[in-house]
C-alpha angles and dihedrals in degrees: 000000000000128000121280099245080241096063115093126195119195133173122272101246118198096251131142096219123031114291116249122248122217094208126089109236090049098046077057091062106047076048097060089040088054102048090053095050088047100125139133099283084204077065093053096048092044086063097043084058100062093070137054095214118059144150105262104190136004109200108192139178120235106288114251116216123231118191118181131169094230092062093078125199094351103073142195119003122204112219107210121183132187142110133279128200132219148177128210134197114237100199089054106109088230086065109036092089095068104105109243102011096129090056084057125130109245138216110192096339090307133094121234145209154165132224142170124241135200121183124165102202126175110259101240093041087210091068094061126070093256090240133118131223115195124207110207079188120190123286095332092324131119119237120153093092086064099052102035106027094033077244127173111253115267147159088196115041124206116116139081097249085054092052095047115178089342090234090167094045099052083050086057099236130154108224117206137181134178137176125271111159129078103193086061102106109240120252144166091257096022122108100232138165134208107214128167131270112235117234135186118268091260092060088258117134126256128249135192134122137302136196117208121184137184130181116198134239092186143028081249090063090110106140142068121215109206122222091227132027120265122261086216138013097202114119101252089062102096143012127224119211130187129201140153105225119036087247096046114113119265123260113210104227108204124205102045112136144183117288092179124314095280091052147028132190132219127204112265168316100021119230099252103249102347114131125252117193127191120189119186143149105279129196138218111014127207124239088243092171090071089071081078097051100045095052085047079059104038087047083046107049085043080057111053114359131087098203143355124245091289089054090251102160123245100261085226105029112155133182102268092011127257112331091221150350122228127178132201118182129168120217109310088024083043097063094039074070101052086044088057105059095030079068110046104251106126086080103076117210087275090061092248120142111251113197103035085195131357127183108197113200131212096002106133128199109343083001084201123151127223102255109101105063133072110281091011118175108199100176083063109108112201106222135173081253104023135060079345094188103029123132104284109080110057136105123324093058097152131063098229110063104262120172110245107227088204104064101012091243120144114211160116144187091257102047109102086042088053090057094056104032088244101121128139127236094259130207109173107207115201137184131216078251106063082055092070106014100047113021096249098156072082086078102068103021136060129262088263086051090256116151116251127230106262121298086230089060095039101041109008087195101066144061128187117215127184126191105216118222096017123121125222100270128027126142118198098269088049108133132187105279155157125280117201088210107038132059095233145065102262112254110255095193101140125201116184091111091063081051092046084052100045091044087066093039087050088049091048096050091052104037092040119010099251110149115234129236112299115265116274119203133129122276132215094206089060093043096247095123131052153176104265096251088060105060108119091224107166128229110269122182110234127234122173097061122082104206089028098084090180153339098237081161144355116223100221106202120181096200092066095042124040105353110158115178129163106275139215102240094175090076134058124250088039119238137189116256126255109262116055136334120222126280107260112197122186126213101264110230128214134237097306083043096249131138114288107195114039152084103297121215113218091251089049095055093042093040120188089182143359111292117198123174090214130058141188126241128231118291107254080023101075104292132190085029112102115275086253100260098334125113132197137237119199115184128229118249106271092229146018096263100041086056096047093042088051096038101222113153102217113099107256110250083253090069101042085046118042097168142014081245100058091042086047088052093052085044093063091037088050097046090037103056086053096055087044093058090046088254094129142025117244079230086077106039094093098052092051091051093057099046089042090049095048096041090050074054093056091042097056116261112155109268115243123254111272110333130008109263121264111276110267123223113234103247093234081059092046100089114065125256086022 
């Protein structure tokens, strides 16, 4: 879609404060940025002063204005990128936890670092609601426009697909990035981050081991880039396996070489989506761990300060400072979240809290990221195929502090911000597909999958919410589709309006008190959550895979999905340790085999198919193993006698459905109880009520006579200001 004719784009200039603009509408502007960072630069310094760590310099390119009609009253936003630097002291207690940071390299008894920025702010900051929401993003992407706004997916956004309905911009929100991991590949539009190597005390690199994997797409996937350069490039310096399943036993491939020390090649054709590990002694890591602590003092210096040391003005300063800061994350930028906090570092160095609420997406059990530990690789995502025994799952699974019976810790996310009263307001977001991907019945049992007591008792500040059915990744044009590596149509279940909904419910438990909607997970003492094996899942014949006649049955085995078990993290690669593994439960389904608990989307309780967060992959290919993040949908017979020809045991949408009317009814209930329970927004309602109306069409619901039926208002919208 092309520009708005008021959107202007300009060069980045190398500049320390923002460039000048000849033209008129954008001299306004600077005008209006100005007038709102207009403060007393001695306060800002005052503040500065207070802490060790700081941002020393922000260097940004002239602001460009966007000006859409879907951002509402609030008008038009300036998007301004750039880097700041900063410096931390590694003897303050805040810091001591990053991993290395004693082996850092110091200027002047501080640590420093650079990293790259990216905020979208209204343009006359009064207009917005003086409140921040922070995107952690995905490997160095943006993301939080898609989720939030039904936004096309950019790195850049300017236009008005990548704004969608502005959903954040008519909220009035700053939204704000910034790099954090060290291991993203800088790029003009890449969050990235330039963090220190570790060296010995006497200046000499570092060495360990590394493991490095790749899982083809292709039979040309013959190569495996490594996290961290090779100490060595002589031949003896690695060895390359190659198995099916992520507990096969490992097949030694020979004539693999160097193709420089960040990557090596093996002879073809690669095995489709069977896994190749290389493990080899490594050189210079990166203080990973700092990427925390310069995003606690980024988020705090937007916060509270008015410049840097140059007296370069704080790009949102605001009298009084932001009245809150919110994050949203999905998967790896979930669990950059939950890292966050496990560490401490939502307390910055003047004891303020940084995030006032954050609502981490798609994280699983621990939910950590690998970002705190020698050789870390934070953009590795442990999966029941993929980097199978990698740092993530392990203790603490849990936000309140349990003891683990298994290895005798005592621990919780939590439980450094409990400590220090600096705890965020907390809603834990989870997909179908965390449940069997990621081992997240771990968040709310116990290590033996006993239930815990309710996360309201055990930790009053947080909530956990799982949205049943749905699988890791959609976006809101998803569609039911073919995946070359997995048996089933892909799941197209979408779930930005239950965002949009617990955003507001987040803002209004921190600005006024208001508790926000019960927890909603699956229980084992209902039934509602079971061992893997025990999931009633019905026979379905399959048919989107030509060679795989039917799925009479699906062999769940826990030992190729979701396994967690206590690791040996003094070897490489890492392995569980010898005793018991935890207990890993699965959500149970009903008759047409979807979620049970949870919270149900409208096209899950009016369900025109079978909706599963997990999927198989392709036999040879890896087969039972889950099909990696991706789901399945597999759709009801459209009649009676297709059903029974194809025996398949579900009722045909003809026979769930005997009339438009009777569908339509369903529809409005549907749509109704969640915005009821303060799932979803009225906002939304009538957007729902289209897509669900058209899809029961598709699938085959009897038309109506003559014209659809004018839209009908949920009756929980149906009173104004609700």
């Amino acid at each position: 879609m092309p520009k708005t004719e008021s959107s202007a784009v300009h060069h980045a200039m190398p500049q320390v404060q923002f460039a000048k603009h000849e033209q008129g509408q954008m001299r306004q502007s600077f005008r209006l940025v100005f007038a709102c960072l207009t403060v007393v630069l001695a306060t800002s310094l005052g503040f500065q002063q207070r802490a060790e760590a700081r941002l020393t310099r922000i260097t940004a390119g002239a602001p460009t204005t966007i000006n859409l009609p879907v951002f509402g009253a609030t008008g038009p936003y300036l998007k301004i990128a750039g880097t700041f630097q900063g410096e931390i002291d590694p003897a303050d207690r805040r810091n001591v936890v990053i991993a290395d940071i004693n082996l850092a390299p110091r200027t002047g008894g501080k640590v420093q670092y650079t990293s790259t920025f990216f905020i979208l702010r209204p343009v006359d900051l009064s207009k917005g609601n003086g409140k921040l929401f922070y995107d952690s993003g995905n490997r160095g992407n943006k993301r939080i426009l898609q989720w939030f706004n039904d936004g096309a997916a950019s790195d850049n956004p300017t236009t008005a697909a990548d704004f969608g309905n502005g959903f954040l911009m008519r909220q009035g929100y700053i939204v704000a990035l910034n790099g954090y991991s060290a291991d993203v590949t800088p790029s003009a539009t890449a969050m990235s981050i330039t963090l220190p190597v570790a060296v010995n005390p006497d200046g000499s690199s570092i060495t360990g081991s590394v493991v490095a994997e790749s899982i083809p797409s292709a039979a040309t996937g013959t190569t495996v880039n490594l996290p961290y350069a090779a100490n060595s490039t002589d031949p003896t310096n690695g060895v390359l396996t190659v198995r099916e399943h992520a507990l096969d036993s490992k097949v030694v491939v020979t004539g693999w070489s160097y193709v420089n020390n960040k990557r090596v090649s093996f002879p073809g054709p690669a095995k489709v989506q069977w896994i190749y590990e290389f493990v080899y002694t490594a050189k210079d890591p990166i203080v990973m761990g700092m990427g925390h602590a310069a995003t606690r003092d980024f988020l705090s210096f937007l916060k509270h300060a008015t410049a840097d040391d140059f007296g370069n003005p704080n790009p949102v300063a605001m009298p009084g400072g932001l009245r809150a800061i919110y994050q949203w994350g999905r998967s790896n930028g979930g669990r950059h979240a939950r890292d966050f906090v496990r560490w401490g570092f939502n307390e910055d160095e003047n004891g303020s809290i940084v995030f006032d609420g954050v609502m981490p997406y798609a994280t699983g059990s621990g939910g950590h990221q690998w970002a705190n530990f020698r050789f870390s690789q934070p953009t590795v995502s442990q999966q029941g195929h993929s980097r199978h025994f990698s740092r993530e799952y392990e203790f603490p699974h849990t936000l309140p502090v349990i003891t683990d019976p298994l290895t005798g810790q005592t621990d919780g996310i939590l439980r450094r911000c409990l400590a220090n009263n600096t705890c965020p307001k907390y809603f834990n977001i989870d997909s179908a597909n965390e449940y069997w991907n990621k081992s997240n019945s771990l968040n709310h049992t116990d290590s033996l999958g006993n239930d815990l007591a309710p996360i309201e008792t055990l930790a009053p500040n947080a909530r956990l919410y799982f949205i049943a059915s749905i699988q890791h990744n959609t976006t809101f044009d998803s569609v039911a589709a073919a995946a070359p590596a997995c048996q089933q149509l892909t799941n197209p279940l979408y779930n930005g309006p239950v965002f949009r909904a617990l955003s507001v419910a987040l803002d209004q438990w921190v600005s006024f008190g208001t508790l926000p909607p019960p927890s909603v997970v699956p229980h084992r003492n209902d039934g509602t959550l079971v061992p893997p094996e025990q999931v009633k899942f019905p026979k379905i014949p399959a048919t989107h895979y030509a060679g795989w006649p039917s799925l009479t049955a699906v062999v769940f085995n826990p030992k190729t999905m979701s396994r967690n078990a206590p690791l040996d993290f003094s070897v490489v690669p890492y392995q569980p340790l010898p005793g018991p593994e935890y207990t890993v439960q699965v959500p149970q389904v009903d008759t047409d085999g979807n979620d049970i608990a949870g919270i149900r989307l409208p096209a899950l309780a009016v369900p025109t198919g079978t909706y599963n967060g997990w999927a198989v992959l392709r036999p040879g290919a890896g087969a039972p193993d889950i099909c990696g993040q991706l789901g399945q949908f597999i759709p009801f017979a459209n009649t009676t006698a297709e059903r029974i020809a194809a025996g398949d045991p579900r009722p045909s949408v003809e026979e769930r459905y005997p009339s438009f009317a009777e569908y339509y009814s369903v529809v409005i209930r549907a749509i109704d109880g969640l915005v009821k329970d303060r799932f979803m927004l009225c906002e939304d309602a009538d957007d729902q009520q289209k897509r669900l109306l058209q899809a029961g069409l598709n699938a085959g619901v009897s038309p109506p006579h003559g014209h659809l039926p004018p839209q009908t208002v949920p009756p929980h919208c149906e009173t104004p200001g609700k």
